[in-house]
N, C-alpha and C positions, 0 to 999 in steps of 0.2 A: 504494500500500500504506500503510496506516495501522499506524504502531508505537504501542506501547502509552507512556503517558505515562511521564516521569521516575520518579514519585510509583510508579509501577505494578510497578516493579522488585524493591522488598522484597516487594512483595503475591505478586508473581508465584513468587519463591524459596518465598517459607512457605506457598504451596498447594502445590509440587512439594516438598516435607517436608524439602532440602535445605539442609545448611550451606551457609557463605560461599563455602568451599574449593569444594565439591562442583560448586556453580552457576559459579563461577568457570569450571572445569576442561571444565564441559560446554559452555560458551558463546565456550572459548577465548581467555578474558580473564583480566587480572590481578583477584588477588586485593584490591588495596588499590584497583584504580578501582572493584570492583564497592561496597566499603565506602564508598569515598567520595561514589558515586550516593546509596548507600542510606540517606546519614548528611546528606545537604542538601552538601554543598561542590563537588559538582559540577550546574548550573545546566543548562547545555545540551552533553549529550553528544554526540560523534558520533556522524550517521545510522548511517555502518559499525557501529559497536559495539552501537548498540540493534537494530539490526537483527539481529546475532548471538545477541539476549537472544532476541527476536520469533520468529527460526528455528528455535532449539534447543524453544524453549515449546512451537512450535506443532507440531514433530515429536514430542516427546515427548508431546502431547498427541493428536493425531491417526496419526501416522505408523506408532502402534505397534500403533490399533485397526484396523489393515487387513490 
């Protein structure tokens, strides 16, 4: 499975039209690591956690046209 890049993580929040909070809550992550992805201070995140970014995306993108 390919997760989407670092860099991909803001892109991905401001297509689903989602605050910090909001994406945070849906991805089941903290609020302050999702800021510090988004803000360059976090380098190389864990698999687990972008993967949760990856899951949440890709249900809310597919999961809900079915």
């Amino acid at each position: 499975m390919i997760l989407p890049d670092i860099e991909d993580v803001k892109k991905i929040r401001s297509k689903m039209g989602m605050t910090l909070k909001e994406f945070a809550s849906k991805c089941d992550l903290d609020v302050s690591w999702i800021n510090q992805v988004e803000s360059g201070n976090i380098k190389e995140p864990s698999y687990l956690k972008m993967k949760k970014i990856f899951d949440m995306y890709e249900f809310e993108k597919y999961g809900r046209q079915k």
